[in-house]
Z-matrix of the N, CA and C atoms (Angstrom, degrees):
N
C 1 1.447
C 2 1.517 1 109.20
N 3 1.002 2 108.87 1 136.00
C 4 1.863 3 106.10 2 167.13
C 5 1.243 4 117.09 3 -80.17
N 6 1.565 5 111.25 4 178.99
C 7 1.617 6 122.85 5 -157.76
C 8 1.583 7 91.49 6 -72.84
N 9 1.588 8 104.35 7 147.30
C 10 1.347 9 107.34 8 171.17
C 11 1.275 10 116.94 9 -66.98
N 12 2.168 11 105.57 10 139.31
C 13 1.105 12 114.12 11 -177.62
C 14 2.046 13 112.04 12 -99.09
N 15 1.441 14 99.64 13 150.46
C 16 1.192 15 101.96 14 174.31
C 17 1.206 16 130.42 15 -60.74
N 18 1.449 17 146.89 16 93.65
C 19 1.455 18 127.05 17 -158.44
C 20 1.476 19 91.87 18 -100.27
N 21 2.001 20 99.91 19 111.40
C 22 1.073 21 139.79 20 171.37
C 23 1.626 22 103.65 21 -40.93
N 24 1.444 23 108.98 22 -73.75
C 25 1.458 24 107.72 23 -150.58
C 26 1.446 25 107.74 24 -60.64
N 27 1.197 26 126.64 25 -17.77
C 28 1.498 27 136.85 26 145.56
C 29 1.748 28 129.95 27 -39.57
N 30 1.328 29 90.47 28 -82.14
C 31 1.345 30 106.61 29 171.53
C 32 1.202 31 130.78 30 -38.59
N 33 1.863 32 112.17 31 -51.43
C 34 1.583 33 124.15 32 169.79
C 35 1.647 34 128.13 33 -62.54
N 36 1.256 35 106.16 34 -20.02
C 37 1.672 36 110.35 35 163.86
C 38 1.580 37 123.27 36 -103.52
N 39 1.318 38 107.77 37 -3.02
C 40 1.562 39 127.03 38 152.53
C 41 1.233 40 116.33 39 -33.73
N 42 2.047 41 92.39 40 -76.90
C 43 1.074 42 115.60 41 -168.53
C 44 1.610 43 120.59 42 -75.36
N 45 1.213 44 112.21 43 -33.95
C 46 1.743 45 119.68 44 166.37
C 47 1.396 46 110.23 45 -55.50
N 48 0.939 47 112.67 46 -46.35
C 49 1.584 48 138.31 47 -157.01
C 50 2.441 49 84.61 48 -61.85
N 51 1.582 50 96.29 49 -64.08
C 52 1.092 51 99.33 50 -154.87
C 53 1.993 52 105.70 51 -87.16
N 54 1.396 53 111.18 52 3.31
C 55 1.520 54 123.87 53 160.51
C 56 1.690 55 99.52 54 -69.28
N 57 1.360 56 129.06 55 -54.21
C 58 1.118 57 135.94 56 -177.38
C 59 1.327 58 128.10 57 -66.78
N 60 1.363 59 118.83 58 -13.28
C 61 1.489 60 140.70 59 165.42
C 62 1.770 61 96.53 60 -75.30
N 63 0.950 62 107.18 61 -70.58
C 64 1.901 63 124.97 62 -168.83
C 65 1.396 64 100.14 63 -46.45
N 66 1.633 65 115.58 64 -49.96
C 67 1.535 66 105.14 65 172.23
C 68 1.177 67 114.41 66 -75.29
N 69 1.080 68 148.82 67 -35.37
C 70 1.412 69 141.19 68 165.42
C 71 1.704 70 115.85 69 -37.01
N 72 1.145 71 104.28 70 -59.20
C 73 1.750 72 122.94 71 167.57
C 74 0.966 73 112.02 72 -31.92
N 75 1.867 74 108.61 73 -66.43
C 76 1.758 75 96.79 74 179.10
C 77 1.254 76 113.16 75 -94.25
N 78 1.255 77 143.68 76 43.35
C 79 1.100 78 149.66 77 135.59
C 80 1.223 79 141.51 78 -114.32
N 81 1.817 80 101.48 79 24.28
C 82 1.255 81 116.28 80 -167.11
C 83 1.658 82 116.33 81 -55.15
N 84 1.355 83 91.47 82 -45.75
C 85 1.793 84 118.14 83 -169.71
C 86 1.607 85 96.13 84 -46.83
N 87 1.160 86 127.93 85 -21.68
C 88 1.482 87 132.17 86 -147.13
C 89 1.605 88 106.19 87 -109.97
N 90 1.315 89 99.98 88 -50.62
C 91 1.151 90 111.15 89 -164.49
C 92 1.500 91 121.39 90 -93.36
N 93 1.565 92 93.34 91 -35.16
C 94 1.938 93 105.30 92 170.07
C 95 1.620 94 116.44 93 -84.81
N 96 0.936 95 104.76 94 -37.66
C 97 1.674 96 113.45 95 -178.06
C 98 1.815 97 112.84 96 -98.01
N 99 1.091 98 130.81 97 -76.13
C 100 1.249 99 134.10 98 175.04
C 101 1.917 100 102.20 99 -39.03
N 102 1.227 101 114.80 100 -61.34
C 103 1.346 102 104.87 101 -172.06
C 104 1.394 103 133.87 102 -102.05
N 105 1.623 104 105.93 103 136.02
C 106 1.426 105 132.99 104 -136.63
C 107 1.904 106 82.85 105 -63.45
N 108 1.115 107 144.56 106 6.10
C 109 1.418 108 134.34 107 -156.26
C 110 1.693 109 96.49 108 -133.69
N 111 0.956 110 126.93 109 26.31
C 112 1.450 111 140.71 110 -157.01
C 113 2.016 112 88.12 111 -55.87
N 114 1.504 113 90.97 112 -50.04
C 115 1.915 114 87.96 113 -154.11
C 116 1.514 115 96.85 114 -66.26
N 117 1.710 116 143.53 115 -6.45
C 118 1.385 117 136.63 116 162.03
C 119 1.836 118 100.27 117 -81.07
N 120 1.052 119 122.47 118 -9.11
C 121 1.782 120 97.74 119 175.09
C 122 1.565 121 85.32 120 -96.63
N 123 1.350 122 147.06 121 -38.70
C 124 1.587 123 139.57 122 -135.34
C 125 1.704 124 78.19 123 -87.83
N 126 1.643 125 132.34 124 -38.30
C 127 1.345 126 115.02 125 -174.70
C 128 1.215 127 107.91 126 -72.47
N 129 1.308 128 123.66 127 -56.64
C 130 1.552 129 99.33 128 173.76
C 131 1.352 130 150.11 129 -68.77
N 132 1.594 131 95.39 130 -5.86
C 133 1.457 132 103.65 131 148.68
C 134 1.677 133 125.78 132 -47.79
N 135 1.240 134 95.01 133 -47.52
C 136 1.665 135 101.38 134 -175.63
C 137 1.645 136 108.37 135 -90.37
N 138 0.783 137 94.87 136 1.81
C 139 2.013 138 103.23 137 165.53
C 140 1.372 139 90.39 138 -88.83
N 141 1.004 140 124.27 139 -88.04
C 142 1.586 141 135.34 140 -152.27
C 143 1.733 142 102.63 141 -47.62
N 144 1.329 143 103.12 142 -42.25
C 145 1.833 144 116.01 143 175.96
C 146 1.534 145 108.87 144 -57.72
N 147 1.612 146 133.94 145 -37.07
C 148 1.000 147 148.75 146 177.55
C 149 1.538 148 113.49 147 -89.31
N 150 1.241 149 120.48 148 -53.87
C 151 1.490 150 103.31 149 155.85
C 152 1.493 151 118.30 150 -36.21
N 153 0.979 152 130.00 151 -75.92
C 154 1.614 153 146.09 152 -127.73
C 155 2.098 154 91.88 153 -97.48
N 156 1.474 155 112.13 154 -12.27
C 157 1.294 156 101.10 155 157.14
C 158 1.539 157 115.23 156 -98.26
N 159 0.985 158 121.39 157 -26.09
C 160 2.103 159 127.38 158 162.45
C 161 1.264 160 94.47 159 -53.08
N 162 1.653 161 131.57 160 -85.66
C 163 1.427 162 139.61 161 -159.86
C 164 1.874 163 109.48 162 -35.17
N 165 1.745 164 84.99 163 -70.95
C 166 1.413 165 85.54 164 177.05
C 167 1.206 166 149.39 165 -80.61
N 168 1.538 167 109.14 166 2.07
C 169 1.165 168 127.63 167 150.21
C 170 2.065 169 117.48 168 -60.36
N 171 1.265 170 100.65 169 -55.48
C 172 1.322 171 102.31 170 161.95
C 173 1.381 172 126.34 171 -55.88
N 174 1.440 173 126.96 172 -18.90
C 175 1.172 174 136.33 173 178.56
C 176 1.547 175 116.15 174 -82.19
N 177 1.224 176 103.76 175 -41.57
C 178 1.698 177 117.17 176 166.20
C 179 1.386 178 121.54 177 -55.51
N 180 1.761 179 93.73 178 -41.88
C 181 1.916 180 85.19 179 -176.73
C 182 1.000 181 112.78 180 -84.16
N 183 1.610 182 116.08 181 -29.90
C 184 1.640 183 103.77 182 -173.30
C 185 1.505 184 100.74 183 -65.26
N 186 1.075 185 126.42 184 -8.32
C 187 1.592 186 124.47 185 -163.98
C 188 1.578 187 108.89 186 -86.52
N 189 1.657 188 111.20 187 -52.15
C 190 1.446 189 115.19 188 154.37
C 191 1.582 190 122.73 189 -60.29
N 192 1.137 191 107.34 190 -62.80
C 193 1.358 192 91.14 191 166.93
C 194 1.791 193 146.61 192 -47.60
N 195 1.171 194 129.85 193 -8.36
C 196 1.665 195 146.89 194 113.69
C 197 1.687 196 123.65 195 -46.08
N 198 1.584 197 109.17 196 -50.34
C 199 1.337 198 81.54 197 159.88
C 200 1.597 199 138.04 198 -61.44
N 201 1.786 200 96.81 199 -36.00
C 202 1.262 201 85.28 200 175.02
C 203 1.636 202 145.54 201 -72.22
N 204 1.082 203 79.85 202 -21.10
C 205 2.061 204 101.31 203 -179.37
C 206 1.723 205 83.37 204 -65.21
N 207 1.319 206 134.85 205 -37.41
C 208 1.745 207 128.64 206 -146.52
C 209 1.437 208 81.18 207 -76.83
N 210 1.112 209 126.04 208 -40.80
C 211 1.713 210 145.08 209 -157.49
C 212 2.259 211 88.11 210 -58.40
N 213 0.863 212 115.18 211 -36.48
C 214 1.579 213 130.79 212 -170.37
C 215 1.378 214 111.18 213 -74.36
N 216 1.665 215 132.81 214 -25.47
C 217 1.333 216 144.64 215 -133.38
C 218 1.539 217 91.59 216 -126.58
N 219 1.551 218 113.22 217 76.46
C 220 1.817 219 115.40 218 -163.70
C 221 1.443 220 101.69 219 -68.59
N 222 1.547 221 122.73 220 -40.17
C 223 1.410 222 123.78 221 -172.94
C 224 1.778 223 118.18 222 -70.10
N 225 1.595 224 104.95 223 -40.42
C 226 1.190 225 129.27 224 179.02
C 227 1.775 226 118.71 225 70.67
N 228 1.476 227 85.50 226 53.05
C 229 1.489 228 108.51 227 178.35
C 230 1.814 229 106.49 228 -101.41
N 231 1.377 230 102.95 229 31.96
C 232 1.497 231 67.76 230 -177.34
C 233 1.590 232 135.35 231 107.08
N 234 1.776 233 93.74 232 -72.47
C 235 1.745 234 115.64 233 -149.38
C 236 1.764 235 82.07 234 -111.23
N 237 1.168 236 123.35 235 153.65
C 238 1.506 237 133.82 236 149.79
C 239 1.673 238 107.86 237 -116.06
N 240 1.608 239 86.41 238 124.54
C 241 1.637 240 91.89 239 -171.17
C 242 1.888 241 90.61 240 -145.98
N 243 0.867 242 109.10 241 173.20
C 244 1.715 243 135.09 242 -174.64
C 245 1.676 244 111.80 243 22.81
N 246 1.117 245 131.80 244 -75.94
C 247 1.396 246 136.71 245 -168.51
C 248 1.491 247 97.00 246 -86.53
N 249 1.445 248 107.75 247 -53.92
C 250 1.475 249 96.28 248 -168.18
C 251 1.773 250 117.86 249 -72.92
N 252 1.398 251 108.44 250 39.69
C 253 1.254 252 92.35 251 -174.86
C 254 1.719 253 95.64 252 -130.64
N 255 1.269 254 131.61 253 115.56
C 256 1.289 255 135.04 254 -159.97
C 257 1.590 256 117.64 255 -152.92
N 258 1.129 257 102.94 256 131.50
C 259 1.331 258 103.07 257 177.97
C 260 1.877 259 125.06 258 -4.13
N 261 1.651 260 121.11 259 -56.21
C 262 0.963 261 148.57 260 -177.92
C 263 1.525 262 104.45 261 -61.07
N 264 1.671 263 102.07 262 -43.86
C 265 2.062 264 104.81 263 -172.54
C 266 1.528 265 89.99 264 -72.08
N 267 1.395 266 144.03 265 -38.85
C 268 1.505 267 154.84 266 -151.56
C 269 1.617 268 89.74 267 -68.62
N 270 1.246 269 106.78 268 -76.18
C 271 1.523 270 113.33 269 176.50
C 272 1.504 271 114.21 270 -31.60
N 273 1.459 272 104.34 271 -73.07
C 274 1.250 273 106.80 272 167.17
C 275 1.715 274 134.68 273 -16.50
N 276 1.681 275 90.01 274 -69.45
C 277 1.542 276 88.33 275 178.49
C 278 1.415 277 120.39 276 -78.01
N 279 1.489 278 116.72 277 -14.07
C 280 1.729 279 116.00 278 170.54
C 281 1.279 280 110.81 279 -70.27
N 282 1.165 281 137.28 280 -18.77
C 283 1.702 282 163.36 281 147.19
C 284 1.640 283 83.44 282 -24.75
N 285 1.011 284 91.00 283 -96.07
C 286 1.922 285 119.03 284 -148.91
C 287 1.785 286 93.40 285 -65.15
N 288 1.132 287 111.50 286 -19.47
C 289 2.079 288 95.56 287 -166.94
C 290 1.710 289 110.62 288 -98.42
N 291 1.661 290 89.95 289 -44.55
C 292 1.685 291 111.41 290 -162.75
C 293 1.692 292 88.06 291 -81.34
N 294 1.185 293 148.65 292 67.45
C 295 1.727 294 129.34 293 140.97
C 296 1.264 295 119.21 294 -153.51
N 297 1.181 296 104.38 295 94.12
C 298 1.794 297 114.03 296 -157.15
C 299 1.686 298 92.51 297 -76.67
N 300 1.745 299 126.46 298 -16.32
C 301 1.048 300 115.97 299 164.85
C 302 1.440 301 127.09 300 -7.94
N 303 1.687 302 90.87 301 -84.15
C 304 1.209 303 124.44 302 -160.78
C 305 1.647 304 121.61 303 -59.92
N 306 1.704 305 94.56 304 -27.87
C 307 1.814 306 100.41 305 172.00
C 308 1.394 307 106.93 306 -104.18
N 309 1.178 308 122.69 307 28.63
C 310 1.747 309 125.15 308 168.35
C 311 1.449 310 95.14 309 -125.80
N 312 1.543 311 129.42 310 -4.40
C 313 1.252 312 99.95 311 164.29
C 314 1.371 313 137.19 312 -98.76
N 315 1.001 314 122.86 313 48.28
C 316 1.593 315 133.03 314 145.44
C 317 1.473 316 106.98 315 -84.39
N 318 1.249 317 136.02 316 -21.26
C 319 1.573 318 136.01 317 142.60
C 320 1.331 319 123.10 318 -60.44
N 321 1.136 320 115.69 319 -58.90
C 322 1.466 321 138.76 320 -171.50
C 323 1.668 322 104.81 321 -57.57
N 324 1.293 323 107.01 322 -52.40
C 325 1.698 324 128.42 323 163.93
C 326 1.519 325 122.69 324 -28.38
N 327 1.735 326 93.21 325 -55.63
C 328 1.437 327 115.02 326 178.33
C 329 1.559 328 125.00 327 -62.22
N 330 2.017 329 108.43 328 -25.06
C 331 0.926 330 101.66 329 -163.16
C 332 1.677 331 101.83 330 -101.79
N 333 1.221 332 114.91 331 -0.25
C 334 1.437 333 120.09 332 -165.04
C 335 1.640 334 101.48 333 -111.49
N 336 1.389 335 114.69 334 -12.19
C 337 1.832 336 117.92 335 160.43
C 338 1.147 337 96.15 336 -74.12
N 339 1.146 338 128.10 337 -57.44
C 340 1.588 339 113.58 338 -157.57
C 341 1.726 340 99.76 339 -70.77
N 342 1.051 341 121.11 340 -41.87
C 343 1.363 342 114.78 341 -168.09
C 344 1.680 343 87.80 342 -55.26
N 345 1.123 344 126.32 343 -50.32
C 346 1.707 345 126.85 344 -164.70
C 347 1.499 346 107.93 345 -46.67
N 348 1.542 347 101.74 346 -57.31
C 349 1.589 348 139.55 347 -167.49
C 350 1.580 349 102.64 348 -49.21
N 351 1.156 350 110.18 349 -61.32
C 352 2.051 351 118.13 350 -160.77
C 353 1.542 352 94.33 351 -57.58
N 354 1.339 353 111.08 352 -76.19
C 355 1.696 354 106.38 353 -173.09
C 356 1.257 355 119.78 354 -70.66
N 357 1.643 356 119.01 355 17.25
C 358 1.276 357 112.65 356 152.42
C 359 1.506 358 106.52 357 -78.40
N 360 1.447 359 109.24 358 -71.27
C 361 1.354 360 101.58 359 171.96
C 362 1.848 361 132.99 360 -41.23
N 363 1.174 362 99.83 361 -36.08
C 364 1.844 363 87.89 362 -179.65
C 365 1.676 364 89.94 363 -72.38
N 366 1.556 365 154.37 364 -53.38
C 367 0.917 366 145.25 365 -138.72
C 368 1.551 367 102.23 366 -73.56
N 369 1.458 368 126.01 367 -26.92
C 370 1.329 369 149.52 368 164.77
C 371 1.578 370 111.53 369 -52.50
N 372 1.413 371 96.28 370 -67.14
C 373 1.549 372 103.46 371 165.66
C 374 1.733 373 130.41 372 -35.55
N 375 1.343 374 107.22 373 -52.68
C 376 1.428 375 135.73 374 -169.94
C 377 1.728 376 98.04 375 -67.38
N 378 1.647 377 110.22 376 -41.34
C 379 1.250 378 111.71 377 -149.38
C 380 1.755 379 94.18 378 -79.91
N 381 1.795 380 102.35 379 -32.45
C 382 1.609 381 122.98 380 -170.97
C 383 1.473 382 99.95 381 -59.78
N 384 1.489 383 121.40 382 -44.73
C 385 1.565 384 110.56 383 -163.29
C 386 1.514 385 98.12 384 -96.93
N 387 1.570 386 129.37 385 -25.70
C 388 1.469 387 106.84 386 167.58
C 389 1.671 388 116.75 387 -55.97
N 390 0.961 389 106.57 388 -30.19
C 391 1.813 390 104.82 389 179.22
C 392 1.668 391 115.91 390 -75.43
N 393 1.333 392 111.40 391 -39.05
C 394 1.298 393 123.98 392 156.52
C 395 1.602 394 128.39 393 -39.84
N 396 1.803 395 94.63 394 -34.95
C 397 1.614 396 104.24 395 172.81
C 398 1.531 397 122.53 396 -72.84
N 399 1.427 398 77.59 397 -47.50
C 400 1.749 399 99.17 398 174.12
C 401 1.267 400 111.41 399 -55.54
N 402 1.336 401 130.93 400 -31.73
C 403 1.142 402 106.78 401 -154.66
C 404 1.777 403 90.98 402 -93.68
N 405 1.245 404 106.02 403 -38.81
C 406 1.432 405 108.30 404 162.91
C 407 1.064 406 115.18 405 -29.85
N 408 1.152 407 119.08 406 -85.21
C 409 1.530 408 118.44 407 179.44
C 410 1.358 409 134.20 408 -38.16
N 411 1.302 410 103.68 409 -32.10
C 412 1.609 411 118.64 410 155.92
C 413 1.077 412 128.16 411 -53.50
N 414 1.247 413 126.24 412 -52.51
C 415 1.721 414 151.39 413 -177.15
C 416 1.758 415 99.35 414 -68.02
N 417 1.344 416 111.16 415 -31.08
C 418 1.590 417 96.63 416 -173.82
C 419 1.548 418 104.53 417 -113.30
N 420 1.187 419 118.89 418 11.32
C 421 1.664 420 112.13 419 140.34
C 422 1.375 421 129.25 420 -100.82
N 423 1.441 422 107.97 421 13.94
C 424 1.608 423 104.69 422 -174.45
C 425 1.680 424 99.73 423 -105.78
């Protein structure tokens, strides 16, 4: 087997994914508190938090999973042929070939943040105008 390869289309929304977390972080003060729209950064917080654990979770295994099949390749030609081919290398490579899962989820990712994402925000929403009532209601008995 050869040296493990980086699977890009993985890796590159990992890493965007998790630049966009880091700025959020240090701009929490700004963005969660100062601004009146807090419950659209707190949803995409938890989008971006849910992406970037799908993605990079998928990014990890395909990553172990190549090492391990390489772990199978005693001569390190590359090719698995006679001894090195064993029940365990079989597994191995049905591991790493057979799970289109794992390289469709940077799609797959997308669709299970947003599912996370929406009823964060409406539940945000709901929580924004019950307090809004309250406070109303407060203000016109005092």
């Amino acid at each position: 087997m050869n040296e493990i390869s980086i699977p890009y289309h993985l890796l590159l929304p990992s890493i965007l994914t998790a630049l966009f977390l880091i700025l959020i972080v240090i701009k929490r003060q700004k963005l969660l508190i100062e601004n009146k729209k807090k419950w659209i950064w707190i949803s995409l917080t938890v989008f971006l938090g849910a992406y970037l654990f799908i993605v990079g979770f998928a990014t990890i295994n395909d990553i172990y999973y190549q090492w391990d099949l390489n772990n199978f390749d005693l001569n390190k030609d590359g090719f698995f042929g006679g001894e090195e081919i064993t029940p365990e290398q079989e597994q191995a490579m049905f591991r790493l070939t057979n799970d289109v899962g794992r390289n469709f989820s940077f799609i797959t990712g997308l669709i299970f943040a947003i599912i996370l994402a929406i009823p964060t925000y409406m539940i945000g929403q709901i929580i924004e105008l019950k307090k809004r009532k309250k406070t109303s209601a407060n203000n016109g008995y005092s």
